[in-house]
N, C-alpha and C positions, 0 to 999 in steps of 0.2 A: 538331193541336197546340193545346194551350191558352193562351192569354195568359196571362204573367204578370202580377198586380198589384202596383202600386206604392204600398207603404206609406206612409201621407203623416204626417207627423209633427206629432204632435199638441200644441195649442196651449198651454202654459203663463200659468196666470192669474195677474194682481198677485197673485189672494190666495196661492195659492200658496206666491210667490216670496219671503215675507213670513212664511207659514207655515213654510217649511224654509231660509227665511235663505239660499236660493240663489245665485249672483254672477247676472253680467246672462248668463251663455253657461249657465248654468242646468243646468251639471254640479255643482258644488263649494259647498260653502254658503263666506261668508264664514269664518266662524268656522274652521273646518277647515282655511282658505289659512292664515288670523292665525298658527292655531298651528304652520303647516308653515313660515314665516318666520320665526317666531321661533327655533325648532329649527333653521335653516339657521344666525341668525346666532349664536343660543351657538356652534353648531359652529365656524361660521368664527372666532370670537373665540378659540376652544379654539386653532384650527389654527394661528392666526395666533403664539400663544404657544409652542407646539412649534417650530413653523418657526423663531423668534427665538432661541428656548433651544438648538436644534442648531446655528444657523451662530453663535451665540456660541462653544459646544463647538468649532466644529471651528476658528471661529479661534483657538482654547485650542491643539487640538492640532497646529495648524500652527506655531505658534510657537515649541511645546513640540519638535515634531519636527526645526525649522530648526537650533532653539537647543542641543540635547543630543545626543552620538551613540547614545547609550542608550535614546533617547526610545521606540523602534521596541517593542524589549521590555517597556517601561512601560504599553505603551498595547495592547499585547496581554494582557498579565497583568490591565488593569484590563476590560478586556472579556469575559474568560476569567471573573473576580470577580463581573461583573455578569450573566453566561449563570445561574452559579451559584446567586448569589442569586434571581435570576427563577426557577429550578427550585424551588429552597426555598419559596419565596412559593406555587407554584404547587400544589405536592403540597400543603402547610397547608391551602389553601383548597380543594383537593379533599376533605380529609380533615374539614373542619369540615362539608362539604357532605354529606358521608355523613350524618355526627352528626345533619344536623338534619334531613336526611328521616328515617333512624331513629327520631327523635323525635315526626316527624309521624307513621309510621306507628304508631308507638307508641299516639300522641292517638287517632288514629282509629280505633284495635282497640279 
């Protein structure tokens, strides 16, 4: 049987580190963390805004449902409105999407 050898990991130099703007664990350059941070917190700022805008909404529509016996109906019709519209929205933008690759394909022939 043969010995295995053990890979021994090789050393990284200042210059290096310096050259590719590495962190100190010498996977990830700085710049790369910055920008993955940054992108974290617009998201979370994004989330944060949703999260606020829906339990406004639903304490709209709890009050709307305590308040009215009707409400039940109201708040299905307007969700049945908004499937809708989201449909509409959706085929358009598929349909503009054809357009302009056709257009690209066009350019390129």
């Amino acid at each position: 049987m043969t010995k295995s050898k053990k890979k021994t990991k090789r050393k990284i130099t200042a210059k290096e580190i310096i050259k590719y703007g590495a962190c100190q664990h010498h996977r990830v350059s700085y710049k790369a963390m910055e920008k993955l941070v940054d992108i974290a917190f617009k998201r979370s700022k994004k989330d944060a805004k949703i999260i606020a805008d829906l339990a406004y909404r639903i304490r709209q529509d709890n009050w709307f449902n305590e308040s009215s016996p009707g409400a039940g109906k109201v708040l299905i019709n307007d969700i049945r409105l908004k499937n809708e519209r989201i449909k509409k929205l959706t085929e358009e933008r598929n349909e503009l999407a054809k357009h302009v690759v056709a257009r690209e394909h066009r350019r390129d022939n």
